[in-house]
C-alpha positions in Angstrom: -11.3 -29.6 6.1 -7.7 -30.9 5.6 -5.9 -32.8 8.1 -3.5 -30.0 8.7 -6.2 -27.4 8.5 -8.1 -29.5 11.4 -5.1 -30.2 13.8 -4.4 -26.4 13.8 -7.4 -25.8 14.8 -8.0 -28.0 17.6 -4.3 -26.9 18.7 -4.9 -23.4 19.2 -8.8 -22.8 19.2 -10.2 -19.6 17.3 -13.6 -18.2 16.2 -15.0 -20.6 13.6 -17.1 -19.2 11.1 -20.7 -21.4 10.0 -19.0 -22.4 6.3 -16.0 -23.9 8.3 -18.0 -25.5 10.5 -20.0 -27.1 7.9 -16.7 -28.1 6.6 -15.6 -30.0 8.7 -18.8 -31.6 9.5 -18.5 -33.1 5.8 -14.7 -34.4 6.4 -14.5 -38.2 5.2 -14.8 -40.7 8.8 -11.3 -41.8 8.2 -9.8 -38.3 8.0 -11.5 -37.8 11.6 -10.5 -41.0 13.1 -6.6 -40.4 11.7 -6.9 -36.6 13.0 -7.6 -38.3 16.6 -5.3 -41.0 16.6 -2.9 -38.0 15.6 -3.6 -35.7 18.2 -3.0 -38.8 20.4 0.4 -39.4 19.2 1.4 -36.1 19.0 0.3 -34.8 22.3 2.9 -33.1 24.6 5.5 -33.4 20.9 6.5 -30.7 18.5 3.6 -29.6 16.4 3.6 -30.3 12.6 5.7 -28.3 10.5 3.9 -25.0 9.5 2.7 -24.1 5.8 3.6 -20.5 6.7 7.3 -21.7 6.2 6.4 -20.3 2.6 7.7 -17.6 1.4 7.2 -14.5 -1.4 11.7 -14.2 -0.8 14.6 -16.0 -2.3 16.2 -15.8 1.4 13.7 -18.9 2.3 14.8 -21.1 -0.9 15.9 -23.8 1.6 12.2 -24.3 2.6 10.2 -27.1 2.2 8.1 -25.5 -0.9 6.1 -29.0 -1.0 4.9 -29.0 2.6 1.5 -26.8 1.4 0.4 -29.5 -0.9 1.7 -32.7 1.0 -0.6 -31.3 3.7 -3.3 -30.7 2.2 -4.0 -34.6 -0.2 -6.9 -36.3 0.9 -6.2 -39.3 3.2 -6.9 -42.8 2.5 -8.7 -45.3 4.4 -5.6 -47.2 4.6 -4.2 -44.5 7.0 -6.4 -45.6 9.7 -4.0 -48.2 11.6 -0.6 -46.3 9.9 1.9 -44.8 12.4 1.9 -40.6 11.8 5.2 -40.7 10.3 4.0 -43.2 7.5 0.6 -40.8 7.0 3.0 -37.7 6.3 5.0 -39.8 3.7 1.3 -41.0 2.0 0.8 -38.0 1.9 3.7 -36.2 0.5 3.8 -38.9 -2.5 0.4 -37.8 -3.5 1.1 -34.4 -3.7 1.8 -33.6 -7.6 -0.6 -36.1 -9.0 -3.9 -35.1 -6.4 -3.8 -31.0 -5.4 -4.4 -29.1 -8.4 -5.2 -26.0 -6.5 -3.1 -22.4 -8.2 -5.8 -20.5 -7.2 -4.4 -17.7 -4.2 -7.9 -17.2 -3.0 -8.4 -20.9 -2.0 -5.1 -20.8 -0.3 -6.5 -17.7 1.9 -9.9 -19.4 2.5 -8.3 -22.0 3.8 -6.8 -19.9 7.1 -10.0 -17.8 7.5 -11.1 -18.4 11.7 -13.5 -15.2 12.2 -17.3 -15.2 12.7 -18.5 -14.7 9.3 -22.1 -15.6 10.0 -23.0 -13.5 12.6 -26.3 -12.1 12.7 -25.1 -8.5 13.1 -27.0 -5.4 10.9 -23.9 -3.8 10.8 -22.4 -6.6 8.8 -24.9 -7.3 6.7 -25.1 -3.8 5.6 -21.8 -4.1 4.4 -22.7 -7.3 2.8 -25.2 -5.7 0.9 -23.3 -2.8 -0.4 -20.4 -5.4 -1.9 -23.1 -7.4 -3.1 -24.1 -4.3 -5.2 -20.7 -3.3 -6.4 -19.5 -5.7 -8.0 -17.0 -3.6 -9.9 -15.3 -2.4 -6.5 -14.4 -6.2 -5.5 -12.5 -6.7 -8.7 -10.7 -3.6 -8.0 -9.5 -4.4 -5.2 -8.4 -7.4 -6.2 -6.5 -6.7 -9.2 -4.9 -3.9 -6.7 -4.0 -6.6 -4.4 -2.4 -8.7 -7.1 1.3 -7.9 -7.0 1.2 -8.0 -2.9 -1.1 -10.7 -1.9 1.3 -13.3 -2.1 3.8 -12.0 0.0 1.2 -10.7 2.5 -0.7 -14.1 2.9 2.9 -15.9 3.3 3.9 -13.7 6.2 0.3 -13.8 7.9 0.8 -18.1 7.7 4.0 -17.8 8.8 2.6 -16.4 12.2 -0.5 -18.7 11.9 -3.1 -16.0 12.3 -6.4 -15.5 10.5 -5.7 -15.2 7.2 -8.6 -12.8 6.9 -5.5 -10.2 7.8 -4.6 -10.2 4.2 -7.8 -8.5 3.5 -6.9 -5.6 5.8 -4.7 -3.5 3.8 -7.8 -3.3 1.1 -10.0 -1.6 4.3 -6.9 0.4 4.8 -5.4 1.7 1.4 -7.4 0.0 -1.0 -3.9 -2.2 -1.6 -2.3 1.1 -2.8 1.5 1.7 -1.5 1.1 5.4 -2.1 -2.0 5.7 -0.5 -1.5 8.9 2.3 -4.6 9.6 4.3 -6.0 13.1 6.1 -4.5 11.7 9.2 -0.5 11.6 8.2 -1.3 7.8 7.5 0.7 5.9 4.6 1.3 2.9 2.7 -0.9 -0.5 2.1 -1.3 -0.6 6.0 -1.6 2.9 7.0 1.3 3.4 9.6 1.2 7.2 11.2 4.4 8.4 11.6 4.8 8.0 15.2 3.5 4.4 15.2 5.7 3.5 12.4 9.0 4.6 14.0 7.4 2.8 17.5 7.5 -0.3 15.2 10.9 0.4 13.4 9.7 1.6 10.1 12.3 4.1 8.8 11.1 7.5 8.1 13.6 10.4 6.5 14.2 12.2 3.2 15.3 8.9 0.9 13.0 6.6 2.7 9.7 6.0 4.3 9.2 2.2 5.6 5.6 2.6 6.1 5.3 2.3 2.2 8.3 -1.0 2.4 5.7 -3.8 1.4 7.8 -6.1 3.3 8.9 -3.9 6.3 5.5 -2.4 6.8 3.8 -6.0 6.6 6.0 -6.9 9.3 5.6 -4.2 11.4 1.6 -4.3 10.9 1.1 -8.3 12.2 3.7 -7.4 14.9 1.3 -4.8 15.8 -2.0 -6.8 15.5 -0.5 -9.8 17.5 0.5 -7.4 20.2 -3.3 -6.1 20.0 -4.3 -9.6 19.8 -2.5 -10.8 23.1 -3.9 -7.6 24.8 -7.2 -8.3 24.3 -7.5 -11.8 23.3 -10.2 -11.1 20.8 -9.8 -11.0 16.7 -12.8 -8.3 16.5 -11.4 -6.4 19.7 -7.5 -6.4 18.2 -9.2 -5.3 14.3 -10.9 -2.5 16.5 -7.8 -1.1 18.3 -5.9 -0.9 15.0 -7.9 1.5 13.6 -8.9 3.2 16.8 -6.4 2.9 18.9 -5.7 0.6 22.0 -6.5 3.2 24.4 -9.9 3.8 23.0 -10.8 0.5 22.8 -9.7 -0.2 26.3 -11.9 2.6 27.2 -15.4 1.7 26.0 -14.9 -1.7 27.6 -14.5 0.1 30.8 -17.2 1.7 30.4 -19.6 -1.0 29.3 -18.3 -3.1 32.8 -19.2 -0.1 35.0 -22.8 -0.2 33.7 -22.8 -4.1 33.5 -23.2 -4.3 29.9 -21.5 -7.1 27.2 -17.7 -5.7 26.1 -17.9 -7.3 22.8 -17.1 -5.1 19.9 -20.8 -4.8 18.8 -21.7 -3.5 22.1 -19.2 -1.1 22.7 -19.4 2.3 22.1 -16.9 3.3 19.6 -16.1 5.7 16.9 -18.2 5.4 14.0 -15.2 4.8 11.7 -14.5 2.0 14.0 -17.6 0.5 13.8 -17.9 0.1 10.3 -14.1 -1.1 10.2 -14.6 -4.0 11.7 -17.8 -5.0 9.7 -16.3 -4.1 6.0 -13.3 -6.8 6.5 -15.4 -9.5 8.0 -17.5 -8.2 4.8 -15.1 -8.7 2.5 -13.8 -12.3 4.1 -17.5 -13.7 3.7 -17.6 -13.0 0.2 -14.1 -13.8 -0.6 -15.3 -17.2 1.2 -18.1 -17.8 -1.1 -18.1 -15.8 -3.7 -20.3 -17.6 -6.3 -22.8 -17.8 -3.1 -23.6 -13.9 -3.5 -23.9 -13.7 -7.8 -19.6 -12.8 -7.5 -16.7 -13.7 -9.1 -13.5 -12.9 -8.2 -10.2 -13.1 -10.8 -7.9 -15.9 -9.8 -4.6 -15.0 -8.5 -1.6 -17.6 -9.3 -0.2 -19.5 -5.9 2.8 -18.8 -7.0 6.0 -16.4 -6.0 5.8 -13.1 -7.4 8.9 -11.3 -6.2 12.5 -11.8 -5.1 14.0 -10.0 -2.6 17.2 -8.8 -3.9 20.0 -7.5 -2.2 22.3 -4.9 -3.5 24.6 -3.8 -1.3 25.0 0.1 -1.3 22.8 3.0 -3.1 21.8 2.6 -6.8 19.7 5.2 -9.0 16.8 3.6 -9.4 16.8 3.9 -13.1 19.7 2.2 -13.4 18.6 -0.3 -11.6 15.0 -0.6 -13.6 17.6 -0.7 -16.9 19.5 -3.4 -15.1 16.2 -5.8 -14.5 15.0 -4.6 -18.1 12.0 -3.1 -15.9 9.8 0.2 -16.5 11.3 2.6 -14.1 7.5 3.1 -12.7 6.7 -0.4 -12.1 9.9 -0.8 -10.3 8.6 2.0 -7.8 5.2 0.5 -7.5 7.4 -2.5 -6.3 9.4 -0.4 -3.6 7.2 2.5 -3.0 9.3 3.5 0.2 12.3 5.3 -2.4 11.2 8.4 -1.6 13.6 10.0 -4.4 15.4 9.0 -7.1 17.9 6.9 -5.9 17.4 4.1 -2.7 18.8 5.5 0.5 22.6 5.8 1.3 22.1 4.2 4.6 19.8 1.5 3.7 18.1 -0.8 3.2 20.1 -2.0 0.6 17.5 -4.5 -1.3 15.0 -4.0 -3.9 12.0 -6.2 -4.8 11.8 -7.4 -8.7 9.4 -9.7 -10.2 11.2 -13.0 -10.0 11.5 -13.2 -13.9 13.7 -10.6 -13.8 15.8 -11.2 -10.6 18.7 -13.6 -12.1 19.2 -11.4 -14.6 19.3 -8.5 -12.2 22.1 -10.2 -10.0 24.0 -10.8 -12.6 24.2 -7.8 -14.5 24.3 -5.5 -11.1 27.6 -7.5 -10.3 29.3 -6.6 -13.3 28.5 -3.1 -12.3 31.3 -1.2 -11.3 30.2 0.8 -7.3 31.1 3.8 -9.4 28.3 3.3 -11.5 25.7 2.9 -9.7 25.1 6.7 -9.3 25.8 9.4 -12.0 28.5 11.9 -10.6 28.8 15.9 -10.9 32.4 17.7 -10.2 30.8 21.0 -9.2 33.0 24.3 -8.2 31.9 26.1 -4.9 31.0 30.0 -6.0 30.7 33.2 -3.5 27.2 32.6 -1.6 27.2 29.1 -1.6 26.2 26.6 1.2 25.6 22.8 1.5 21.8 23.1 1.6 21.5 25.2 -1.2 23.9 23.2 -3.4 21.9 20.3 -2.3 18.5 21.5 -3.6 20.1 22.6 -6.7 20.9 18.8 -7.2 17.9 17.1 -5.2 20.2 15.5 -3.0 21.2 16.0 1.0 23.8 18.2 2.4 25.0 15.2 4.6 25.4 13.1 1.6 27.6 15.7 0.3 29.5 16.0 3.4 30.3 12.2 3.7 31.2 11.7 0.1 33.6 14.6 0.4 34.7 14.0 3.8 33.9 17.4 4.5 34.3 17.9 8.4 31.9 20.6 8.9 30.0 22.8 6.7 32.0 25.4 5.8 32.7 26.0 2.0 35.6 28.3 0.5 34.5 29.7 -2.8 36.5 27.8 -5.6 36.7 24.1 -3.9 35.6 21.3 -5.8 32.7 18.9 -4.6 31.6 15.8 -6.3 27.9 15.5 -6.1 25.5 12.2 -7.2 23.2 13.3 -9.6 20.2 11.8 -10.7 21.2 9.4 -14.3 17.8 11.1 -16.1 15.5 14.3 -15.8 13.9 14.8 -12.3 10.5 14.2 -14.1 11.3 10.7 -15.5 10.9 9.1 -12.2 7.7 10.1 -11.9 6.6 8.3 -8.7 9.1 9.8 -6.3 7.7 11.8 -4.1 8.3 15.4 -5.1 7.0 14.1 -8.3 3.7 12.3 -7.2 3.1 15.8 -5.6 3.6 17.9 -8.8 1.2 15.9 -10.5 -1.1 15.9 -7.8 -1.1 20.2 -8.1 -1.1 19.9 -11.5 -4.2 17.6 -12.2 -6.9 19.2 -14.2 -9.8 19.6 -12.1 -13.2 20.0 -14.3 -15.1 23.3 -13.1 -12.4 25.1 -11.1 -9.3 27.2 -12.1 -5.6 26.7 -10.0 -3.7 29.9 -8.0 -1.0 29.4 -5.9 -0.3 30.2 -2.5 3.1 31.3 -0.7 3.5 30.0 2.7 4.3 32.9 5.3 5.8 32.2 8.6 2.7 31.2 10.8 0.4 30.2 7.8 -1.0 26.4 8.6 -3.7 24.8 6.2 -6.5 26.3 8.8 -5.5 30.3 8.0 -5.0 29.5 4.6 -8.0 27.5 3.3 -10.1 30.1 5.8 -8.6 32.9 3.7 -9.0 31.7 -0.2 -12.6 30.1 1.2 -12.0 26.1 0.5 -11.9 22.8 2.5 -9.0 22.2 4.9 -8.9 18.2 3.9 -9.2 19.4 0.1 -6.4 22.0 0.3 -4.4 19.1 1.9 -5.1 16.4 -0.6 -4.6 19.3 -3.7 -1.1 19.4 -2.5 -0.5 15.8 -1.4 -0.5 16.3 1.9 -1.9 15.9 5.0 -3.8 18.6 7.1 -1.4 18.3 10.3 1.5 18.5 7.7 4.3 21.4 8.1 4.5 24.0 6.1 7.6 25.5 5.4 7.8 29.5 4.6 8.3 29.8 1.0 6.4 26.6 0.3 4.2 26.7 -2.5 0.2 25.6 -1.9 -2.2 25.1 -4.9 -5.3 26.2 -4.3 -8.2 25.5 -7.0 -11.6 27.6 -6.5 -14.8 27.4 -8.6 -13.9 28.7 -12.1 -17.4 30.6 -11.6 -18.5 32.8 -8.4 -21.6 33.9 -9.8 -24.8 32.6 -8.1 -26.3 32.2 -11.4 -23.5 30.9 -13.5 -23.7 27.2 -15.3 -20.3 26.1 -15.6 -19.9 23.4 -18.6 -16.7 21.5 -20.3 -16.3 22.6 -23.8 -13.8 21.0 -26.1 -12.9 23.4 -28.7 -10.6 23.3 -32.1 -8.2 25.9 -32.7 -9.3 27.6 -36.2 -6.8 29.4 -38.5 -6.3 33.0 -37.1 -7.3 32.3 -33.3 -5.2 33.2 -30.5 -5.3 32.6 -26.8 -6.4 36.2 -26.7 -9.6 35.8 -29.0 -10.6 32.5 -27.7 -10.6 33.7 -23.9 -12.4 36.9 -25.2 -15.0 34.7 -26.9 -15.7 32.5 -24.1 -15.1 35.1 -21.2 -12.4 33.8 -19.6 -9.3 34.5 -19.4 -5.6 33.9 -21.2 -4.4 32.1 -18.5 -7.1 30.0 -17.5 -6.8 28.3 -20.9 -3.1 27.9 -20.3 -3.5 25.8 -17.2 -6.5 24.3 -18.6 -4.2 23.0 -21.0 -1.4 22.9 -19.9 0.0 25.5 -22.5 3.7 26.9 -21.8 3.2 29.4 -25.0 1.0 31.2 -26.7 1.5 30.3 -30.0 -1.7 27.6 -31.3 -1.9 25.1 -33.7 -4.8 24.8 -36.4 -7.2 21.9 -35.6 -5.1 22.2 -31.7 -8.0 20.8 -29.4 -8.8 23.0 -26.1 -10.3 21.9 -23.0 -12.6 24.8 -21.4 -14.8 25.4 -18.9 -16.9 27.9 -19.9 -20.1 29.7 -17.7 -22.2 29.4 -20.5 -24.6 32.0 -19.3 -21.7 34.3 -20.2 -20.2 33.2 -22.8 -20.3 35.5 -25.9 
């Protein structure tokens, strides 16, 4: 193991894994005796300067960017009888011409400190199943991609396990949309109370469980606060999925009866104890991955992303035009603009790949402020109140109030109001969220046929998946939701059921090609189903069909005429 690498270590002691071990068995006899004549010198001074200075944002462009490699150049057997401060300068001059490493993954190796080799069935269960999906792995990781960097920075920057950066792929797979049954969102899967506990913004514009860089923060801040409580890498892993409390609890439980209150003793949830097991899983084979027949994709050690600042709200299509960016992948980038514009009250900052971020600061300064948004002069009519001007133009009634100075929320019918508006169709940015959610409904789901449902006052997703017969969870997840969501009366649910009720019925997909003379009519005749089956199907607005038109239907073949 490097000099650094082994110093840290010895410093503050963690759980070594076997391969570690075995690593630094092998580490050259003068790299050990100039690691203890180091620790010598430096006892009771300032440790060594930390790689985890590094950083995904242009705010850290003062750092040291060649400390990493300076740190990690073999040592020569010339160092031996060298002061330290003449070691660190050998060092740094061999930097460029002897570490060669780009790979991300080796970087992340490199901080691992859990248990990999425990003999544990649990574990090696989970072994087993990576070891058979390849395919999954490489998912994952090309998921991970865009965020590793930035995640692995801030996890070095703290000096903790760098097995962390392999949590948000047990969590969310390494998706920034990903919203679970239980209200959780983002790559680190915040609930909303724990997210506004750790300062993560939550309203209409915003959500900063889904901030890559606010949620990362608020995540480790979390896991060091576990990690402090119970002193115990497996333990703190635990308590974030379970909950503190929980854990707490089965250790309790295990003293009282005089039994070990390790995690693989304790009595847990079972979610919990696979949790654990799947990311120590997926560090031993990130570790070794030509060990167990793998391969993973390397990942450039480089910077990814800029953080840029910009002041005050921008549609965020003008902003993707401005960085010459696809409006979409901007939104993977900052997945917590909930709308189509970033929030009014901040944060003011969006991330851009760093290709594109000098040409983003440049152009957004020759902006004009009154550009940035699209405006609407709109006259007040009879009946009209700030929330229902504001859902005519997917915008806020406070907005509307501030940039109006409006002192309350009276309107008189004829008054003018100057309302932001988004610069293109609401559709075009089609990862906000009341986008994500239409396409969510609007899927096509092979073997079933969509109705709707209109939320009553006292309806929750219990009455109404009991009364159209379906799963709670799949109700929820139809409409991109979450079981313990709200619903709001006049809210609309989709709800798909079998296309087919009967016992006997085989339900297949049929593609079929419009002939000259058909019409929605005849074909749902001929098939036995109906008109507006095929519409949905299909995603048909009229009924007018177009010769050699291909249709997607699902037909009960042991009715079909």
């Amino acid at each position: 193991m490097q000099l650094y690498q082994w110093l840290k270590h010895i410093k503050a002691p963690r759980a070594i894994s076997q391969h570690q071990q075995l690593r630094r068995n092998s580490l050259p006899l003068a790299g050990k005796s100039i690691a203890i004549v180091s620790l010598l010198t430096l006892a009771g001074c300032q440790q060594l300067p930390s790689v985890s200075k590094l950083s995904i944002f242009s705010d850290d462009h003062n750092t040291n960017s060649s400390l990493h490699n300076s740190l990690t150049s073999p040592i020569s057997t010339d160092s031996i009888n060298k002061p330290v401060e003449a070691v660190s300068k050998e060092l740094a001059s061999k930097e460029l011409a002897e570490d060669t490493s780009t790979d991300l993954w080796d970087r992340l190796r490199s901080g691992l400190a859990l248990n990999l080799d425990q003999n544990q069935p649990r574990l090696a269960a989970e072994v087993k199943w990576l070891k058979k999906h390849p395919r999954y792995l490489l998912k994952l990781s090309n998921r991970a991609e865009p965020y590793l960097y930035f995640v692995l920075a801030e996890i070095e920057k703290r000096q903790l396990p760098t097995e962390l950066a392999l949590l948000p792929m047990i969590e969310s797979a390494y998706d920034p949309f990903a919203y679970s049954h239980g209200r959780a969102s983002g790559l680190w899967q915040f609930i909303p109370q724990t997210g506004k506990h750790f300062g993560l913004k939550q309203n209409w514009w915003y959500d900063g469980r889904r901030d890559i860089a606010a949620s990362t923060n608020a995540a480790l801040n979390y896991l060091e606060l576990l990690y402090k409580r119970f002193n115990n890498w497996e333990l703190a892993l635990a308590a974030y999925n379970a909950g503190g409390g929980t854990v707490s609890k089965a250790i309790r439980q295990n003293k009282a009866q005089g039994k070990a209150t390790d995690f693989w003793s304790l009595s847990l949830p079972k979610e919990t104890r696979s949790y654990v097991p799947k990311l120590m899983a997926l560090a031993k084979l990130v570790s070794a991955p030509a060990t167990y027949g793998l391969e993973l994709p390397p990942i450039n050690d480089e910077k990814q992303l800029e953080k840029v600042a910009i002041g005050q709200q921008i549609d965020l299509a003008q902003a993707a035009k401005l960085a010459d960016m696809d409006l979409d992948s901007l939104y993977q980038l900052n997945p917590a603009f909930n709308q189509w514009a970033t929030d009014p009250n901040g944060p003011h900052y969006l991330l851009v790949p760093i290709a594109k971020a000098e040409q983003f600061k440049q152009k957004l300064a020759e902006l004009p402020a009154d550009a940035r948004l699209q405006w609407h002069r709109y006259r007040v009519k009879s009946g009209d109140n700030l929330i229902k001007i504001a859902k005519r133009f997917n915008t806020q009634p406070s907005l509307i109030k501030r940039t109006n100075n409006l002192s309350g929320y009276f309107l008189r019918a004829g008054q003018t109001l100057l309302i932001a508006k988004p610069s293109r169709s609401l559709a075009s940015y089609s990862l906000s969220a009341a986008q994500r959610k239409q396409i969510q409904q609007h899927r096509q789901r092979p073997g079933r046929t969509k109705k709707t449902h209109t939320v009553k006052m006292g309806d929750s997703f219990w009455s109404v998946a009991r009364e159209h017969r379906v799963s709670m969870r799949k109700l929820a997840a139809w409409n991109n939701m979450a079981p313990g969501d709200y619903l709001k009366p006049g809210q609309t649910l989709v709800i798909w059921q079998p296309a087919s009720k009967g016992n006997n019925g085989i339900v297949r997909k049929v593609r079929y090609r419009v002939r000259h003379g058909d019409s929605l009519y005849h074909i749902a005749s001929k098939f036995n189903v109906k008109v507006k089956q095929i519409k949905e199907w299909n995603q048909i607005e009229k009924r007018h069909l177009k010769p050699g038109q291909l249709l997607t239907l699902f037909v009960d073949v042991t009715k079909a005429r």
